[in-house]
C-alpha positions in Angstrom: -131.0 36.5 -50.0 -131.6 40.1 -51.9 -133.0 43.2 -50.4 -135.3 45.0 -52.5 -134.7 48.2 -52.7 -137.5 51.2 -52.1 -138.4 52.9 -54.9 -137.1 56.4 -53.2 -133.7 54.5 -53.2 -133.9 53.6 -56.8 -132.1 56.0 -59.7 -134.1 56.8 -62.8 -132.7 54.0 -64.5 -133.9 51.5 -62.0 -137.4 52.6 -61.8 -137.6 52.4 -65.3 -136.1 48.5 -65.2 -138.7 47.9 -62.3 -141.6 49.6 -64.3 -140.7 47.3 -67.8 -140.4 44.1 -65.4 -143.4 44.6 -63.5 -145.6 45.8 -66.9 -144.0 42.5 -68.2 -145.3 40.5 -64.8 -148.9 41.9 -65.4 -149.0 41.3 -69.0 -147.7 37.2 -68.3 -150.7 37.5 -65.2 -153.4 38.9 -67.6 -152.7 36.6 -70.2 -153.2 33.4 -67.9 -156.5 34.9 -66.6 -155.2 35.6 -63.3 -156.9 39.1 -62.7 -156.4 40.2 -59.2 -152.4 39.3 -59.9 -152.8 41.6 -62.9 -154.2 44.5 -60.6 -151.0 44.1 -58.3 -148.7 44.7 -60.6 -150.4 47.8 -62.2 -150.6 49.5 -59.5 -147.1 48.6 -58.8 -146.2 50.2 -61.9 -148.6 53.6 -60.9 -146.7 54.0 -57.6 -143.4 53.4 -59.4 -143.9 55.8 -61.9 -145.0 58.5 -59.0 -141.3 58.2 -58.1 -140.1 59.9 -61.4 -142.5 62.9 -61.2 -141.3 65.9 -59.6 -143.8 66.7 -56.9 -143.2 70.4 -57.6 -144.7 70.3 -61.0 -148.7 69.5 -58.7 -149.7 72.5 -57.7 -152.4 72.7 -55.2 -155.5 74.3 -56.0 -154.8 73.2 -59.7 -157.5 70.9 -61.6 -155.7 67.8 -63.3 -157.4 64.9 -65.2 -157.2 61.4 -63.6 -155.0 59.0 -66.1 -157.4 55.7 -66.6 -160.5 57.2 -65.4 -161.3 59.2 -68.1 -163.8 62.4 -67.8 -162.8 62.4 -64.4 -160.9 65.6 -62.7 -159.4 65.9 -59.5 -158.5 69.2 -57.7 -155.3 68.7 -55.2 -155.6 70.5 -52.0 -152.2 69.5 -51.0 -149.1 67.2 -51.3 -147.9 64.5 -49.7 -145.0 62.5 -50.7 -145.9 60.8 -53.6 -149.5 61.8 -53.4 -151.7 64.7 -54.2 -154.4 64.5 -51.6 -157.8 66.1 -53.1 -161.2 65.9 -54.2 -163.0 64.3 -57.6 -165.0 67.2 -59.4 -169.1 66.9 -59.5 -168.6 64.0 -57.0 -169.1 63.9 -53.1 -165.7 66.1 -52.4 -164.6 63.4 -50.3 -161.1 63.6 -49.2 -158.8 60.8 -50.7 -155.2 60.7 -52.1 -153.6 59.5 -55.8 -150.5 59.0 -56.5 -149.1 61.7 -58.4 -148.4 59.5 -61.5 -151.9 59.4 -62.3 -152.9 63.4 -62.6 -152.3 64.5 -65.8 -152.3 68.7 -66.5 -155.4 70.0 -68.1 -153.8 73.0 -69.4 -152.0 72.8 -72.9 -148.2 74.0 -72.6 -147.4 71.9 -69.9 
């Protein structure tokens, strides 16, 4: 029997393995049609990729654009772990958190 391991345990290397296996695992789902599968694994591969972002590099009170949803911006109010907990711009300002994979910088230069 294997333990998986958590993504906080894993070294760059790893998560990289575990992000090309699990893009590979949605790609095999999508092609046979099997579309909540699909949405698993993608999302899988969002939180692993959060694990090879420095969280210093989100600032809060910083505007970034949302990878995927596109036209969207999201302005982080704070951190926490993985996730940059916020509000979508010219939306409700609800509260909710993304993992920090998904915020890209607006500002050139970084």
């Amino acid at each position: 029997m294997t333990t998986e391991k958590k993504y906080n345990e894993m070294t760059e290397h790893e998560l990289r393995t575990e992000i090309a296996n699990l893009r590979e695992k949605a790609r095999k789902a999508e092609q046979l049609g099997i579309v909540n599968e699909y949405a698993v694994y993608q999302r899988k591969v969002v939180m692993a990729q959060a694990f090879l972002i420095d969280p210093a590099t989100i600032e809060p009170g910083e505007i970034y654009r949302i990878e995927g949803d596109e036209g969207m911006f999201f302005q982080v109010d704070y951190l926490k772990g993985r996730f940059a907990w916020g509000h979508r711009l010219g939306g409700t300002r609800a509260i909710e958190a993304l993992p920090i994979s998904m915020l890209k910088p607006v500002k050139t230069g970084k």
